[in-house]
C-alpha positions in Angstrom: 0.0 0.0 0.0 1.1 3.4 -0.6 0.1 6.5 1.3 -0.6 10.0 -1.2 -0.6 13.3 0.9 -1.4 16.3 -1.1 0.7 19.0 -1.0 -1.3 21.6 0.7 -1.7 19.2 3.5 2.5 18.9 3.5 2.6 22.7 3.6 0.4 22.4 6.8 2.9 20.0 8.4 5.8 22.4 8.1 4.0 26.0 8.0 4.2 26.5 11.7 7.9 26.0 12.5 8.8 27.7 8.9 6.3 30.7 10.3 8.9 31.4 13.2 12.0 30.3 11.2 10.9 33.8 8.8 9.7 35.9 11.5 12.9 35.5 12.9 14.8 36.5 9.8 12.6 39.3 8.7 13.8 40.7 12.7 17.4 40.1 12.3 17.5 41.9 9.0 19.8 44.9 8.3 21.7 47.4 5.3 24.5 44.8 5.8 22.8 41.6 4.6 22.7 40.9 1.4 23.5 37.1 1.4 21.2 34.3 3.6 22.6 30.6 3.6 20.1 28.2 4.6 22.2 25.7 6.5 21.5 22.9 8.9 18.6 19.4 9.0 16.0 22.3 7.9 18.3 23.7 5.5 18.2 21.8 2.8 14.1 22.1 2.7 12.6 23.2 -0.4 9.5 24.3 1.1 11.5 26.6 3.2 13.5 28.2 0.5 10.2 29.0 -0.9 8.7 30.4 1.6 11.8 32.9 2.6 11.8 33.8 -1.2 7.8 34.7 -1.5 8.4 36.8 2.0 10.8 38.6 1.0 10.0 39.7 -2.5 7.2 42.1 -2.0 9.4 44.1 0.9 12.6 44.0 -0.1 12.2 43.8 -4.3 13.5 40.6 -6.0 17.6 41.9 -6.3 18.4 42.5 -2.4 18.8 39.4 -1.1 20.1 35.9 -2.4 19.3 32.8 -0.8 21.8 30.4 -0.6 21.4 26.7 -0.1 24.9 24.7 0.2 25.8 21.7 -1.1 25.3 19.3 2.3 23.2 22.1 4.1 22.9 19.1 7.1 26.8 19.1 7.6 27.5 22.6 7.3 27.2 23.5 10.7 29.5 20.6 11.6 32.3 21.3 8.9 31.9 24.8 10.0 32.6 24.3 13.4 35.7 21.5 12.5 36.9 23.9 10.6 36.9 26.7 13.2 38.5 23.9 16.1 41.6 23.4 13.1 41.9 27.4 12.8 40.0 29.9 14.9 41.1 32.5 12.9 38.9 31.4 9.6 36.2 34.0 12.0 37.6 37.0 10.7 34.6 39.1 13.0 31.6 38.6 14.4 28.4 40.8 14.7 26.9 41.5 18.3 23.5 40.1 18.3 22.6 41.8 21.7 24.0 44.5 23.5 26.3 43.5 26.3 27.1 45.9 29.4 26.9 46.0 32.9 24.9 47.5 35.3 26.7 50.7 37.2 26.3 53.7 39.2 27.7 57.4 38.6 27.5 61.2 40.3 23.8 62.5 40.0 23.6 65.2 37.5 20.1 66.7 37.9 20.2 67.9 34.6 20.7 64.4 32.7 19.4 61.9 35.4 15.8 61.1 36.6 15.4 62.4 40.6 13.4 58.9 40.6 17.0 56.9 40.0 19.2 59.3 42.9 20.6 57.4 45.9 22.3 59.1 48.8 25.5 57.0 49.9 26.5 56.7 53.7 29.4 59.2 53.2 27.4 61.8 51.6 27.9 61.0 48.1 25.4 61.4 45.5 24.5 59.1 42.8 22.4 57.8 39.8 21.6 54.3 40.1 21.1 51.7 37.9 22.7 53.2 35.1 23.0 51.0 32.0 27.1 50.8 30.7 27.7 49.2 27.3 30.2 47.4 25.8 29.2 46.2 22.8 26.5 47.8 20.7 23.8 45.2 19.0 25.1 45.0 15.2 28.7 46.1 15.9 31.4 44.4 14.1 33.8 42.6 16.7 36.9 41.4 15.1 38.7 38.3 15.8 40.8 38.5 19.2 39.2 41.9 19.9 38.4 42.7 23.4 36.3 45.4 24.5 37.5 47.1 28.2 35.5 49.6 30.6 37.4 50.6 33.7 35.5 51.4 37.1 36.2 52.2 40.4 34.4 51.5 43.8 31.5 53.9 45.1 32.5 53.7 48.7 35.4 54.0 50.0 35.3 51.2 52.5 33.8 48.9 49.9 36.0 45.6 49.8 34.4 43.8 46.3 33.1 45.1 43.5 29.6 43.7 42.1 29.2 43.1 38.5 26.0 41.9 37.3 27.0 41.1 33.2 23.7 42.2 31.2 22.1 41.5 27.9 19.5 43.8 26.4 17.7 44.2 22.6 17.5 47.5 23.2 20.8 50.1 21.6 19.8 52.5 23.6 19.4 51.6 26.9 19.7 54.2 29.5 18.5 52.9 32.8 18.5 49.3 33.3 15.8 48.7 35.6 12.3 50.9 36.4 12.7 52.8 40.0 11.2 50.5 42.3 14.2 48.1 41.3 12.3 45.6 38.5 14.5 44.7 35.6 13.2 46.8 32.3 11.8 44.6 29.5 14.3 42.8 27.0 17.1 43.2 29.7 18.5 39.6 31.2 21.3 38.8 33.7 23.8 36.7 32.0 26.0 36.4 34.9 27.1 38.3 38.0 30.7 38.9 39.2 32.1 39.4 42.0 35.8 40.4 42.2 37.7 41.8 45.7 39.3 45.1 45.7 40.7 44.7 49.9 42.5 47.7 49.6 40.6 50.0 51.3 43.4 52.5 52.0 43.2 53.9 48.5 39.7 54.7 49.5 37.7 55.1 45.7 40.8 55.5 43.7 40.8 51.7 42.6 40.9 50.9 38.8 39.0 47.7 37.8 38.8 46.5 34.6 35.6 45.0 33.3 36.6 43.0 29.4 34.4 40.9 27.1 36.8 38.6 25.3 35.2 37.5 21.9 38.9 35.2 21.2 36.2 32.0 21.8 32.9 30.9 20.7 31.7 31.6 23.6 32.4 35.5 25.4 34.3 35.3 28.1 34.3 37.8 31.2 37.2 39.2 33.2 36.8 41.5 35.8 40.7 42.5 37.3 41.3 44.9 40.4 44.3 46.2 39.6 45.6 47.4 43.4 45.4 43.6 44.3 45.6 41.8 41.2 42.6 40.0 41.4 40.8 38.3 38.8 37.3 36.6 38.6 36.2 35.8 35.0 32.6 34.2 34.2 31.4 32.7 30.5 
């Protein structure tokens, strides 16, 4: 016996997951893209080529974009990342697909920062909290090996560590990272916290540490260094 399913009712079986697989492109889109390679067990789907093609036409025009299916779509991700084990430096540069920061405080300027945001430290000091400070922009070219470096220094005096909390956002133009009453802002996440000592108090505030996003791996690696001790915590 054989079994005959008609085509519309194949369309139905893959129209849900090839619905988000487009929505998702059509989101990532940019002026730099002009090339889209279709790689992976999905890759190599007909259906799916079709589908990006007819979505793309009527917004774009039919000469902006060419879709690309390899050869072995289903091993590409695997030769790719062989490939990349044998020589990392194949990656020439990456593009952010978030913006990465972290979470800081600096001296309250009434005429920049929200009254809602100041906090009053124990030694008199005045500051805007919950300031957002970037490292890498979403859609910024990182090149192979690059790091990117912010240096801080403590807000008290007597303060022994220094608290990092390493944050993702969708948002470029992030100002404050969380509403007043303390509540992360929508499209912000906590990737990872840090914690690195800085014991020596003596120097009261005047303690470099350096915060750097490594982008040498596949995966971004996190350093935080007080310099007066040389201390290092690192998180990935």
């Amino acid at each position: 016996r054989m079994l005959c399913i008609h085509y519309s009712k194949m369309e139905e079986f893959f129209d849900r997951p090839v619905s988000k697989i487009l929505k998702n492109i059509l989101d990532e889109l940019n002026n730099d893209v002009r090339t889209i390679f279709l790689v992976g067990g999905f890759g190599g789907c007909q259906y799916m080529y079709y589908r990006i093609q007819k979505a793309l036409k009527p917004i774009y025009g039919p000469n902006r974009f060419t879709v690309i299916i390899p050869k072995s779509p289903h091993l590409a991700v695997v030769q790719g990342a062989f490939q990349y084990r044998k020589n990392p430096e194949i990656i020439r540069s990456r593009v952010a697909e978030a913006t990465y920061g972290t979470e800081t405080m600096t001296q309250f300027n009434q005429k920049i920062h929200d009254v809602r945001y100041y906090h009053r430290m124990k030694s008199g000091e005045q500051f805007c909290i919950h300031l957002f400070s970037p490292l890498v922009i979403e859609g910024e070219r990182v090149g192979y090996n690059q790091v990117k470096r912010n240096v801080y220094q403590p807000a008290d005096p007597s303060q022994t560590s220094i608290k990092f909390n390493l944050l993702t956002s969708d948002d470029k133009n992030l100002f404050y990272t969380r509403s007043p009453n303390g509540v992360l802002k929508e499209g912000v996440k906590i990737l990872a916290t840090i914690t690195v000592p800085s014991p020596n108090t003596e120097q009261g505030t005047d303690r470099d540490v350096y915060l750097t996003f490594d982008f040498s791996n596949t995966e971004i690696q996190v350093h935080a260094y007080d310099v007066t001790s040389n201390t290092e915590r690192r998180a990935v």
